[in-house]
Kinemage of the C-alpha trace (Angstrom):
@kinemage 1
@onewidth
@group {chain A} dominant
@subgroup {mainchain}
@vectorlist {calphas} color= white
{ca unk a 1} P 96.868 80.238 157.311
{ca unk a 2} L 94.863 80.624 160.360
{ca unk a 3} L 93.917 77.361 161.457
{ca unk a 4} L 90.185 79.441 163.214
{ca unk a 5} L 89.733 79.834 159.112
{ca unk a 6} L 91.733 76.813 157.129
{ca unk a 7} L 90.032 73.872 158.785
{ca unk a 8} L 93.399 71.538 159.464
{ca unk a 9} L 93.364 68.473 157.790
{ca unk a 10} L 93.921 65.345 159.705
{ca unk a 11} L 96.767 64.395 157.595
{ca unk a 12} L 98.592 67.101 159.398
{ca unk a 13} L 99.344 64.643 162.074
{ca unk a 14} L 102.170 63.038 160.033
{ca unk a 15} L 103.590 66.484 160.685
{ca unk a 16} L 103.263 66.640 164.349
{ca unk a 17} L 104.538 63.147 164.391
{ca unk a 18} L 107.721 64.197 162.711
{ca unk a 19} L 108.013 67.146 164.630
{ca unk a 20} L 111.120 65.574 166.856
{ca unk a 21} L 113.333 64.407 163.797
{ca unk a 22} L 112.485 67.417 161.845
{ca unk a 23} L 113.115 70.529 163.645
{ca unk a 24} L 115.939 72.240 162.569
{ca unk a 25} L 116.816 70.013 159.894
{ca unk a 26} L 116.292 69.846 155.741
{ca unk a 27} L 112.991 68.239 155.248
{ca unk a 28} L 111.763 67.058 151.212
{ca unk a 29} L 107.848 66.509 150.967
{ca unk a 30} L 106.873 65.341 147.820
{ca unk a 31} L 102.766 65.587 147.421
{ca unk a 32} L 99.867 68.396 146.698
{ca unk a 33} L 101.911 71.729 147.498
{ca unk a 34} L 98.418 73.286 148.243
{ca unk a 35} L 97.496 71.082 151.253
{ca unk a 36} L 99.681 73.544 153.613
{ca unk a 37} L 102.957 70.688 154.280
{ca unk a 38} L 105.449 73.147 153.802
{ca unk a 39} L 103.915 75.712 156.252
{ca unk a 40} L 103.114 73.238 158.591
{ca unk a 41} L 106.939 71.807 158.798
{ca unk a 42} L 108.283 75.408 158.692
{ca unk a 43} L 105.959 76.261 161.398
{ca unk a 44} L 106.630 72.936 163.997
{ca unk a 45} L 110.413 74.311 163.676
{ca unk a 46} L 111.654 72.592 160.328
{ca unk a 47} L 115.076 74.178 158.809
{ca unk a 48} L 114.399 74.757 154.735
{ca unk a 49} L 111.336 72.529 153.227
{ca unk a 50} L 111.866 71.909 149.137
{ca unk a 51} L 108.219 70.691 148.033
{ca unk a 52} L 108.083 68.660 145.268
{ca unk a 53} L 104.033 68.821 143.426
{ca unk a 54} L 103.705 66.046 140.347
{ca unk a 55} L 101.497 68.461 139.289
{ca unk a 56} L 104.333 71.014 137.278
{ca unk a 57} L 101.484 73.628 136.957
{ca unk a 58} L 100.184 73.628 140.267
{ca unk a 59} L 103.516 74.087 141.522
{ca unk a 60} L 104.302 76.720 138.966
{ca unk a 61} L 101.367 79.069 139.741
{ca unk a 62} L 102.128 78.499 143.687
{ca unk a 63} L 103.286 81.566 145.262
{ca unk a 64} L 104.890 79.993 148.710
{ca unk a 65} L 104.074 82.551 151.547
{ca unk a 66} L 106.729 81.465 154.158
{ca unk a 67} L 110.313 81.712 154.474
{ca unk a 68} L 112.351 78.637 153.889
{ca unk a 69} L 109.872 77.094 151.821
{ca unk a 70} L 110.670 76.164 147.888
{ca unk a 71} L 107.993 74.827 145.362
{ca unk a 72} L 109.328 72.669 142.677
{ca unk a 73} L 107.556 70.157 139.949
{ca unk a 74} L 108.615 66.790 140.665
{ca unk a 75} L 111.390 65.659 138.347
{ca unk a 76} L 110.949 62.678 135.966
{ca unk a 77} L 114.141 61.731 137.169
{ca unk a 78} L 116.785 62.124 139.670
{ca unk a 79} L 115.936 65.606 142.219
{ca unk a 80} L 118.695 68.273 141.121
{ca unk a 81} L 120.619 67.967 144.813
{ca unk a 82} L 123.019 66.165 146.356
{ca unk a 83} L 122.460 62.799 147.576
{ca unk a 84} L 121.611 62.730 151.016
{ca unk a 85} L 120.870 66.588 151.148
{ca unk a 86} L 117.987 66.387 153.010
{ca unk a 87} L 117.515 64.580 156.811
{ca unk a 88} L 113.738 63.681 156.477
{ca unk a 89} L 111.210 62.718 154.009
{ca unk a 90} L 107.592 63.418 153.913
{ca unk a 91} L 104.952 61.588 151.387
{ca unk a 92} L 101.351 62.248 152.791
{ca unk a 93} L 100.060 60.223 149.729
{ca unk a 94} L 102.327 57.463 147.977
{ca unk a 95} L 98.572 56.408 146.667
{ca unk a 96} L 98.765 60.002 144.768
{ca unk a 97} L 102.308 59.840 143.142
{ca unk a 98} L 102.958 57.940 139.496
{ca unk a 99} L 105.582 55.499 139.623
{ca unk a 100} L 105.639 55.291 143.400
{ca unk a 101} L 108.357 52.848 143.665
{ca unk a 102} L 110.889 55.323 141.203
{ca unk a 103} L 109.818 58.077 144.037
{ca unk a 104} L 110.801 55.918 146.413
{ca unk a 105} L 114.345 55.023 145.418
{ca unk a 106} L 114.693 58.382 144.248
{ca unk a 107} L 114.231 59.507 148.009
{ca unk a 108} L 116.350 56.913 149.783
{ca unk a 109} L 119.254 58.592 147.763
{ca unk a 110} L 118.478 62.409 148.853
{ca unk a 111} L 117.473 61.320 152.149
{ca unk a 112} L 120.635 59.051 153.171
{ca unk a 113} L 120.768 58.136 156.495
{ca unk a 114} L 117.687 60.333 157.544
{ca unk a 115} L 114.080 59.041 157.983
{ca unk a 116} L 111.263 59.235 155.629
{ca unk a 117} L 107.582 59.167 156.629
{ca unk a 118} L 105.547 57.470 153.875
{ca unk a 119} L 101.757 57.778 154.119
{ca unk a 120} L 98.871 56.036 153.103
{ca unk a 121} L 95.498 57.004 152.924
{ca unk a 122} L 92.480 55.142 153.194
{ca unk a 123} L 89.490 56.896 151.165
{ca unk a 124} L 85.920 55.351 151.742
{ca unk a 125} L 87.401 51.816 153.032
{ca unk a 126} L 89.782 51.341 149.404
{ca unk a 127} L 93.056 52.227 149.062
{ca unk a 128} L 95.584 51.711 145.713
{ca unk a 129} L 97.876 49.151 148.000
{ca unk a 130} L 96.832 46.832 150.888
{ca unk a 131} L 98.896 47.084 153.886
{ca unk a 132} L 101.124 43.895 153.005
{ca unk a 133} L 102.081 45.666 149.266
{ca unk a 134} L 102.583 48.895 150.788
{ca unk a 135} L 104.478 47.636 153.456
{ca unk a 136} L 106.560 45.676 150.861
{ca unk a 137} L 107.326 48.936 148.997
{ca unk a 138} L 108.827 50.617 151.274
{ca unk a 139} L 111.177 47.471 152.799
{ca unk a 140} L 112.503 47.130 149.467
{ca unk a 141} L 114.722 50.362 149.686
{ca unk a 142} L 115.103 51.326 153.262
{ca unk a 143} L 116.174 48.677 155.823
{ca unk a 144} L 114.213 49.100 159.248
{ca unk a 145} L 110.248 49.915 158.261
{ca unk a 146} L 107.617 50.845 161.467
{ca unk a 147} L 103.849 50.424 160.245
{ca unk a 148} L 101.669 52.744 161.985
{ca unk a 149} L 97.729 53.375 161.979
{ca unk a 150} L 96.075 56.879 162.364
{ca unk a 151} L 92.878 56.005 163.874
{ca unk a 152} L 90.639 59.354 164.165
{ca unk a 153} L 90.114 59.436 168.244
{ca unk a 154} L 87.146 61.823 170.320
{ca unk a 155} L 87.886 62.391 174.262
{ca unk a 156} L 88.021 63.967 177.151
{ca unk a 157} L 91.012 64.452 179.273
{ca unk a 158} L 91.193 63.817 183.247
{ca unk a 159} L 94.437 65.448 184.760
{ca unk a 160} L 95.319 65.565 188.336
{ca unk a 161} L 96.243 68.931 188.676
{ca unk a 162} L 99.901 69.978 190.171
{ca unk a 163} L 101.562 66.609 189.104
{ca unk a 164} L 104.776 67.315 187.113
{ca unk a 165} L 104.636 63.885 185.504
{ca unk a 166} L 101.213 62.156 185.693
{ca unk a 167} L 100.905 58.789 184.240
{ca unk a 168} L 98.488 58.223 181.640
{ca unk a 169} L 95.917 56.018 180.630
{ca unk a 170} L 93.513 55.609 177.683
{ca unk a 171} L 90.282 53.698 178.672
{ca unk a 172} L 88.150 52.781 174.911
{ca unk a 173} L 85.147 51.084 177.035
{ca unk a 174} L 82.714 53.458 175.652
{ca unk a 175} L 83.155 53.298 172.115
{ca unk a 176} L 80.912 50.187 170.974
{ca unk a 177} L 82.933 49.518 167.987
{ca unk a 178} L 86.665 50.616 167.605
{ca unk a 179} L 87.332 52.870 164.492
{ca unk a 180} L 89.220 51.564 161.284
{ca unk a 181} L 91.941 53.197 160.605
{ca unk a 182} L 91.656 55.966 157.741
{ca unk a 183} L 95.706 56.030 157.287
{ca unk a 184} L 98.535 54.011 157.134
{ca unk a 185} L 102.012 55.356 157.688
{ca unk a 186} L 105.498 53.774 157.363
{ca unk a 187} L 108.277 55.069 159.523
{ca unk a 188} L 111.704 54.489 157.360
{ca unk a 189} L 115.343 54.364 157.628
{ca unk a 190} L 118.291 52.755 157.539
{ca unk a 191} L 118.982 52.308 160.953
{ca unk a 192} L 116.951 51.764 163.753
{ca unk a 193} L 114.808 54.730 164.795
{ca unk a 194} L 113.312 54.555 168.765
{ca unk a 195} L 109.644 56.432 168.866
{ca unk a 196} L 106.843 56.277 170.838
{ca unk a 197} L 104.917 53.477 169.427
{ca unk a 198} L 101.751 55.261 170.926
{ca unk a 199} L 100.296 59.158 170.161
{ca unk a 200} L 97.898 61.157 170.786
{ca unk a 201} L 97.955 64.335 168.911
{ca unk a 202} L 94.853 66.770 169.498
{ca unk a 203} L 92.897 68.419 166.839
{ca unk a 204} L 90.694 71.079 167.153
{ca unk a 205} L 87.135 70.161 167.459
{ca unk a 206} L 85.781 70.529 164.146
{ca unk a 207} L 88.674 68.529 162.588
{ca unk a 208} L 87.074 65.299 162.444
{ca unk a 209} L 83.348 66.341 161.434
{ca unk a 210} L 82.105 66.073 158.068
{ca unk a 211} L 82.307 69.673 156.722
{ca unk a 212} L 79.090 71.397 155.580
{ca unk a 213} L 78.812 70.999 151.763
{ca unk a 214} L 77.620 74.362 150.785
{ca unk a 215} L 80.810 75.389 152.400
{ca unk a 216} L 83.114 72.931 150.853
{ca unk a 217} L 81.598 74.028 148.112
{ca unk a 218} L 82.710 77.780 148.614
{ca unk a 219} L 85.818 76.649 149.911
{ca unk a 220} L 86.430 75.276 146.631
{ca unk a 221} L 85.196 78.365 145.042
{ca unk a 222} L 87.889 80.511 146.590
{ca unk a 223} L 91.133 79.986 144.427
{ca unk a 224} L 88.260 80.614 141.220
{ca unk a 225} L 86.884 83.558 142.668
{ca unk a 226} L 90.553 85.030 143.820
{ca unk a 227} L 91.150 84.914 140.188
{ca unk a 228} L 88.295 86.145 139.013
{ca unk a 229} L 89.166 89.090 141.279
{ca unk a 230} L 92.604 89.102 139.960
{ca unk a 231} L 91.425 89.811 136.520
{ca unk a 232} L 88.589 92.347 137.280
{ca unk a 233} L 91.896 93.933 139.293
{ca unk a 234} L 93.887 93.654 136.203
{ca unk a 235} L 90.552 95.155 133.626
{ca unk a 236} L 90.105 97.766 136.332
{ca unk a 237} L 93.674 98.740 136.448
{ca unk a 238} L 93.506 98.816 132.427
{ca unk a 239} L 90.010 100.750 132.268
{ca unk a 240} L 91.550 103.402 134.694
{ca unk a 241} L 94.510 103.845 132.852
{ca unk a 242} L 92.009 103.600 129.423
{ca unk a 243} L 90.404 107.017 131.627
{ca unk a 244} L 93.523 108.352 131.969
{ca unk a 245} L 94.721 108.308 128.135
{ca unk a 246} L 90.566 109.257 127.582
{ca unk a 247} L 91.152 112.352 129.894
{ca unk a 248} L 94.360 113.155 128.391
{ca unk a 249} L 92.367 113.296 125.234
{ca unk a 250} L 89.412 114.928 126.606
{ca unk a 251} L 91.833 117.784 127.554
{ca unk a 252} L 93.349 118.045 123.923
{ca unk a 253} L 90.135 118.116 122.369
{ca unk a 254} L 88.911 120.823 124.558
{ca unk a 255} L 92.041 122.955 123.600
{ca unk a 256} L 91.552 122.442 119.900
{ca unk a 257} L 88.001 122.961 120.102
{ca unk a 258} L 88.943 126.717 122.347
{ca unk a 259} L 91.102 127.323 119.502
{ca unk a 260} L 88.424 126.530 116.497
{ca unk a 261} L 86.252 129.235 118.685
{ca unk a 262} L 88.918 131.424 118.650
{ca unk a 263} L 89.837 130.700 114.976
{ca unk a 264} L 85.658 130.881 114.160
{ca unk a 265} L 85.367 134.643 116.255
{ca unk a 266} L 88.271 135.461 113.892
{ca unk a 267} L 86.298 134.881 111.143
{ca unk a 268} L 83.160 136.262 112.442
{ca unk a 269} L 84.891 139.591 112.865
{ca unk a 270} L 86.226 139.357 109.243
{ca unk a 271} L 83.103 138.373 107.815
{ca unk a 272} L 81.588 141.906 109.803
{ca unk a 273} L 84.771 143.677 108.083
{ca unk a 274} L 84.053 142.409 104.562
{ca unk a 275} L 80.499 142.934 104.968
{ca unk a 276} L 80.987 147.150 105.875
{ca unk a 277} L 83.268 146.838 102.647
{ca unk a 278} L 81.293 145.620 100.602
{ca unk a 279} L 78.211 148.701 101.816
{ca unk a 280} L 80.988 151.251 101.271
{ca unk a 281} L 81.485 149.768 97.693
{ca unk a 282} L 77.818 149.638 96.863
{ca unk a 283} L 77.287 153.345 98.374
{ca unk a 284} L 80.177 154.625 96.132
{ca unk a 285} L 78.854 152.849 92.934
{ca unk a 286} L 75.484 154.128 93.431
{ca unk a 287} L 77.308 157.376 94.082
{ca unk a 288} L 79.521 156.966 90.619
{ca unk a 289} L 75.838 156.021 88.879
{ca unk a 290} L 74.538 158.979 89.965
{ca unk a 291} L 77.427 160.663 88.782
{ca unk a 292} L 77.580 159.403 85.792
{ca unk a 293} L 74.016 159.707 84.542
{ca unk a 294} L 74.449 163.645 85.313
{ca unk a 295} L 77.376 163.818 83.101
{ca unk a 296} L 75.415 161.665 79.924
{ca unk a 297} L 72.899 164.448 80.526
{ca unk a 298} L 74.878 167.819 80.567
{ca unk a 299} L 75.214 169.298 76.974
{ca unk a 300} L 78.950 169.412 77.450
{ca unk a 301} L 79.027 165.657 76.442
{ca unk a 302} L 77.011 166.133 73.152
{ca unk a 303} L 79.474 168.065 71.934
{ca unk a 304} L 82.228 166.082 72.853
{ca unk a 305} L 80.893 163.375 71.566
{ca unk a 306} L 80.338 165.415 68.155
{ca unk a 307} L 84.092 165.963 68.597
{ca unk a 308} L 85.258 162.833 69.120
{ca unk a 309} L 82.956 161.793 66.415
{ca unk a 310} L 85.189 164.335 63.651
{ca unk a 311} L 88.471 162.860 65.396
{ca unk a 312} L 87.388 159.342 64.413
{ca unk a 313} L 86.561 160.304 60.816
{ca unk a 314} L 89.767 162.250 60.680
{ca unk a 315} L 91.770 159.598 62.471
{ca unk a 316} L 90.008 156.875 59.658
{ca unk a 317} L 91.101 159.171 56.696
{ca unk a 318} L 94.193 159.766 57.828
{ca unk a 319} L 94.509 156.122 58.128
{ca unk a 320} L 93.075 155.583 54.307
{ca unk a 321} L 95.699 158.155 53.024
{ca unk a 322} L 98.211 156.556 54.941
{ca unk a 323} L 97.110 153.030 53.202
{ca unk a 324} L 97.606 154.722 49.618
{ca unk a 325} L 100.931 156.491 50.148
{ca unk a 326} L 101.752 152.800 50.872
{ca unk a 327} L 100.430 151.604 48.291
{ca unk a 328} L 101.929 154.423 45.784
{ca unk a 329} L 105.042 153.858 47.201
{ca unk a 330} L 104.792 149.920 46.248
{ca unk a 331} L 103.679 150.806 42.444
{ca unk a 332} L 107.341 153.130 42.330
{ca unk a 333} L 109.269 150.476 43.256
{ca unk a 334} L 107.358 147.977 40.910
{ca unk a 335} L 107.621 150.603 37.835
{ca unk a 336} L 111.434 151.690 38.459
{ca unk a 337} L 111.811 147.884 38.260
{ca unk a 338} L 110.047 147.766 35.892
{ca unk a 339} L 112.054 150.439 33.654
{ca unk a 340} L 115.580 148.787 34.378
{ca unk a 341} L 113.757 145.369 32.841
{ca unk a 342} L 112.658 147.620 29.393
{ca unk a 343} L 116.269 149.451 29.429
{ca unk a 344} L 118.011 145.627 29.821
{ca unk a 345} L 115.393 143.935 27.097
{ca unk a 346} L 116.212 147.529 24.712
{ca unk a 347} L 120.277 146.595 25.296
{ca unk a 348} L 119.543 143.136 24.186
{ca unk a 349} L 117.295 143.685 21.449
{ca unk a 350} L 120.056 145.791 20.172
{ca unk a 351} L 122.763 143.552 20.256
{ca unk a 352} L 120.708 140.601 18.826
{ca unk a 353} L 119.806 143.266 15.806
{ca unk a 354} L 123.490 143.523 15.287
{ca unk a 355} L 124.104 140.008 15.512
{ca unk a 356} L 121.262 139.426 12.704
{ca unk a 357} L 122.321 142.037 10.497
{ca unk a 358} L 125.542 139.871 10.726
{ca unk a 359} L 124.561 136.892 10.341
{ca unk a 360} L 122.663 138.494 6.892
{ca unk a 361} L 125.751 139.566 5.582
{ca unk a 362} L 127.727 136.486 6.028
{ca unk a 363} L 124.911 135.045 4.153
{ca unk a 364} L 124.585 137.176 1.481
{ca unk a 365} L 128.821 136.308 1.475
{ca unk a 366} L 128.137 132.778 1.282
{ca unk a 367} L 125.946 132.534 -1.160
{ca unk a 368} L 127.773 134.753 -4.010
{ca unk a 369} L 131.155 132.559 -3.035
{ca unk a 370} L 130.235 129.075 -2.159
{ca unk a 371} L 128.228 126.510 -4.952
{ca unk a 372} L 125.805 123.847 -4.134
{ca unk a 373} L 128.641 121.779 -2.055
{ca unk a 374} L 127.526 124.077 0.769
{ca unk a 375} L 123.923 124.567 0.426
{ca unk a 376} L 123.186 122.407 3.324
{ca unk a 377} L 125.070 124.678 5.591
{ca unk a 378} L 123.466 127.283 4.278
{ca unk a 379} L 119.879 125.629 4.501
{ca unk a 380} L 121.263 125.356 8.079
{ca unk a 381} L 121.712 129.130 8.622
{ca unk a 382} L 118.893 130.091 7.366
{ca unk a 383} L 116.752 127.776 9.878
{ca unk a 384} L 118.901 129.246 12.732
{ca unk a 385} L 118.274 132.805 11.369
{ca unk a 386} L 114.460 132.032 11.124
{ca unk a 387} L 114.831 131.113 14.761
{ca unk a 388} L 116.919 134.115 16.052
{ca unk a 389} L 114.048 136.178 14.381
{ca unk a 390} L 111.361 134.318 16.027
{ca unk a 391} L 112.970 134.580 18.854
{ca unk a 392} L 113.832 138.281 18.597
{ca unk a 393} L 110.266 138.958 17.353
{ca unk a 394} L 109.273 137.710 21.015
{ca unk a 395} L 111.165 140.019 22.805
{ca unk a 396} L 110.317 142.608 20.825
{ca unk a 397} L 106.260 141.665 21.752
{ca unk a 398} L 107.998 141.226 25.844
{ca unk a 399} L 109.473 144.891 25.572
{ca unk a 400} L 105.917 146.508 24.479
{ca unk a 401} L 104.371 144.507 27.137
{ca unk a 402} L 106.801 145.982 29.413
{ca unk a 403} L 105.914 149.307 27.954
{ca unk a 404} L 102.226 148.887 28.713
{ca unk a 405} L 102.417 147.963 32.492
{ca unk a 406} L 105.165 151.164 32.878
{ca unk a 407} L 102.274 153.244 31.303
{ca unk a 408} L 99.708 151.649 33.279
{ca unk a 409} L 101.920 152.132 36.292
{ca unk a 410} L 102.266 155.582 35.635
{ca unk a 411} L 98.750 156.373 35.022
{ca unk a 412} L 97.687 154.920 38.694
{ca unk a 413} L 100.570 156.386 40.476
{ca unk a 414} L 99.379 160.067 38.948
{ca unk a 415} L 95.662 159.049 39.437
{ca unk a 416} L 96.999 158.478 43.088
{ca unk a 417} L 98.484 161.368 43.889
{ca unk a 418} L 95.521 163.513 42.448
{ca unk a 419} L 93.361 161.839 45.543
């Protein structure tokens, strides 16, 4: 970012100090990945930078905005390179990282024969290691270790002008007490590295001042309020889309409603059709009325309705005679069937006579030629004659019966054809 915006943080240094063993090489920082390291290196001429955040979602939600740069979480255990794939080593805070000593070996494998710059920092006088344990830390996995001190530093600078190669001196007289120092950085590797053992690195002036609150405050503010605006982007992007689908509708309701006006006109203009109908209809009933109640009155009905009158009485007679021609014809039947029962009873009778007459003689027979041996049988005879008799004494009282309906039947079916 633009450093006239992002105020740069002192702890930038350690970058310009590694500026000379880090351009155009593979440089690992491992350390906030929102403190600007990455940039930084890539900017003073770094190769690649892989950062490393022990924060996994920090790192996660970092979006790296230059080239070359890769943010990672920090691995719980070994880094997934090679060893010695990288040629330097950055930790701006050892102070910062969990199992600092782990980190460390962990980096004096990926960093082989390179150099790593360990850092230090001293908040409000107290720091997690004194210099003797930090210093101790580091010695126990590289070989050669260089303690420095960043010391924050306020000046002028004198320069003869038009000397290629001035010499230069720092004078301190007018500071009344010397300042501690707010940083302490180790200088590793496993050989013997030759640097200046004395820089000055300018800042801009602002770097070292104690930044207004209210605008820390804002400062801090920023990331919250960028995604804030993220989401009102991502509700305004919804609600206009939401407008779109709501237009789309808009736009199908209108059609539907121009076709229920279209349907409702329809219906208006039937409505208009029926309702002419129905005034025709009550104009030509009114007209049938008027019709009809000078046809009641005209004399012409009277006597048709005289006449229609006769046909009914004439129809019912008609219907009456008809009835007792039915009826006559039902009392034939009944008498001829009645006369073939008489003539069948009168065939009987006569051949039960015969049989008695008989039956007499036999008797008469018996009794002159039989003695009292067979005056049972006889006894027997005579109760079966008795019976016969009784019997044909019945049918002779069935055949006048008979003889009585046939006249009776007769005397209706003449009465019947006088009406």
């Amino acid at each position: 970012m633009p450093d006239s915006v992002v105020r740069i943080p002192p702890s930038h240094a350690l970058c310009v100090y590694a500026e000379p063993i880090a351009s155009g090489r593979r440089v690992v920082i491992v350390g906030d990945c929102t403190l600007g390291f990455g940039e930084r290196m890539l900017a003073l001429g770094a190769r690649m930078v892989h950062m490393y955040d022990p924060d996994g979602a920090r790192a996660n939600a970092s979006r790296p905005g230059a080239r070359g740069l890769t943010v990672l979480p920090l691995p719980e255990s070994d880094f997934n390179v090679r060893d010695g794939a990288f040629d330097v080593a950055i930790v701006p805070d050892i102070g910062a990282l969990p199992d600092s000593s782990s980190i460390l070996a962990r980096l004096r494998k990926v960093v082989g024969p390179g150099v790593a710059l360990i850092a230090m920092p001293i908040h409000d006088g107290k720091s997690p290691l004194d210099y003797y344990a930090f210093f101790d830390l580091v010695a126990l996995q590289f070989a050669h270790v260089r303690m420095l001190g960043q010391v924050p530093f306020i000046g002028v600078a004198l320069a003869e002008l038009g000397v290629e190669a001035p010499q230069i001196s720092v004078d301190t007289q007018l500071v009344q007490r010397p300042s501690s120092p707010e940083c302490f950085i180790a200088v590793a590797s496993q050989t013997r590295l030759d640097r200046e053992s004395f820089s000055i690195i300018q800042f801009p002036g602002d770097a070292f001042h104690k930044p207004d609150p209210a605008v820390e405050e804002v400062i801090k503010k920023v990331p919250v309020l960028e995604e804030a605006l993220a989401d009102t982007s991502t509700k305004l992007k919804r609600e206009e889309s939401r407008a779109g689908d709501n237009h789309v509708r808009a736009e199908r309701l209108t059609h539907d409603i121009r076709k229920l006006e279209e349907e409702l006109q329809r219906q208006r203009d039937r409505g208009f059709r029926l309702t002419r109908d129905v005034e025709e209809e009550k104009k030509a009933r009114q007209k049938a009325e008027l019709e009809l109640g000078m046809i009641r009155k005209s004399p012409e009905l009277a006597a048709a309705r005289a006449r229609i009158t006769q046909l009914e009485e004439a129809v019912r007679g008609a219907e009456a005679v008809s009835a007792e021609s039915e009826e006559l014809g039902r009392l034939e039947a009944a008498l001829q069937e009645r006369a073939h029962e008489v003539k069948a009873l009168e065939r009987e009778l006569a051949r039960r006579e015969a049989l008695v007459q008989e039956l007499v003689g036999e008797l008469e027979e018996a009794r002159s030629d039989t003695g009292d041996a067979k005056a049972a049988d006889l006894a027997e005879m005579g109760k079966k004659l008795d019976r016969m008799a009784l019997e044909l004494a019945q049918r002779e009282a069935s055949l006048q019966t008979s003889r009585w309906a046939i006249a009776e039947l007769e005397q209706a079916k003449l009465e019947g054809r006088k009406l």
